[in-house]
C-alpha positions in Angstrom: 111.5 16.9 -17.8 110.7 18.1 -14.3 109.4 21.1 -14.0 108.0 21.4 -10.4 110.3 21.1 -7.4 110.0 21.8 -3.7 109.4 25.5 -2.6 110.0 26.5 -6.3 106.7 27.9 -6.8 104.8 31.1 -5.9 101.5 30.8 -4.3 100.0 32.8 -7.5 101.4 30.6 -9.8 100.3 27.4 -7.9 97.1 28.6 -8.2 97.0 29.4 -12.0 98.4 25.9 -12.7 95.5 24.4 -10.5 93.1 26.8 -12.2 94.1 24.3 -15.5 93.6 20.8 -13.8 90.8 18.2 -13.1 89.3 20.2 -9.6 91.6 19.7 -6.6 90.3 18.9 -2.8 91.5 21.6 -0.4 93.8 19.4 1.6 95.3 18.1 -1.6 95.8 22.1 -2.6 97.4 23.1 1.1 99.5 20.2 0.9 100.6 21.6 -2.5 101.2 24.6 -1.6 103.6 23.8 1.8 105.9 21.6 -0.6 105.8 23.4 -3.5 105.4 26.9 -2.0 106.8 26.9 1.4 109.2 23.9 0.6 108.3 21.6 3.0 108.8 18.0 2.4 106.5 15.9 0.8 105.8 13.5 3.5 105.7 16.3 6.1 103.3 18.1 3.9 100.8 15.4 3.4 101.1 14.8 7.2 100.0 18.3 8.1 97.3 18.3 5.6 95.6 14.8 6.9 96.2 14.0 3.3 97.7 10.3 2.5 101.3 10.5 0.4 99.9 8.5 -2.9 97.3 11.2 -3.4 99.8 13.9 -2.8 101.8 12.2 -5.2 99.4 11.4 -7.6 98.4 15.7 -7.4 102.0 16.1 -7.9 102.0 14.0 -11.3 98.9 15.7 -12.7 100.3 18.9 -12.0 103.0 18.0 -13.7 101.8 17.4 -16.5 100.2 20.8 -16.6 103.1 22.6 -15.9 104.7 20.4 -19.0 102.3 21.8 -21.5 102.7 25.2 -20.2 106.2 25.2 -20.9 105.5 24.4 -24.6 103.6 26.3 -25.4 106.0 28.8 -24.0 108.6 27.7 -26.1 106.5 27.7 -29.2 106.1 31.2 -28.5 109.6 32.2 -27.9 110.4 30.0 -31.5 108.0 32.0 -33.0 109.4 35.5 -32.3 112.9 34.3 -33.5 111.9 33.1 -36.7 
């Protein structure tokens, strides 16, 4: 499942998922934030970063996968106050 899409984030929770990833260069963390934050496109993102599109993508992915786990451990929470 996708969880991150363009300008679907806040700025404070872009940061706290970066906060649990492998350290991030600051170009790679602007460029994260126009797209994700201010919803620019990818490729204009990169471009006004001086960051190159397969490391924005490759960001992207590992972010991803952040935001993935986040979300279940979410939902084992929420299972756990039903049962």
């Amino acid at each position: 499942m996708k969880y991150l899409h363009k300008g679907s984030q806040s700025q404070e929770r872009l940061d706290a998922l970066l906060s649990f990833g492998k350290s991030t260069s600051e170009d790679i963390k602007a460029a994260l934030s126009d797209y994700l934050v201010r919803g620019i496109s990818k490729t204009n993102a990169a471009t006004l970063n001086g960051v190159q599109g397969p490391n924005l993508t490759r960001a992207l992915k590992r972010l991803e996968v952040v935001a993935g786990k986040i979300e279940e451990v979410k939902e084992l929470d929420w299972s756990s106050r039903l049962g």
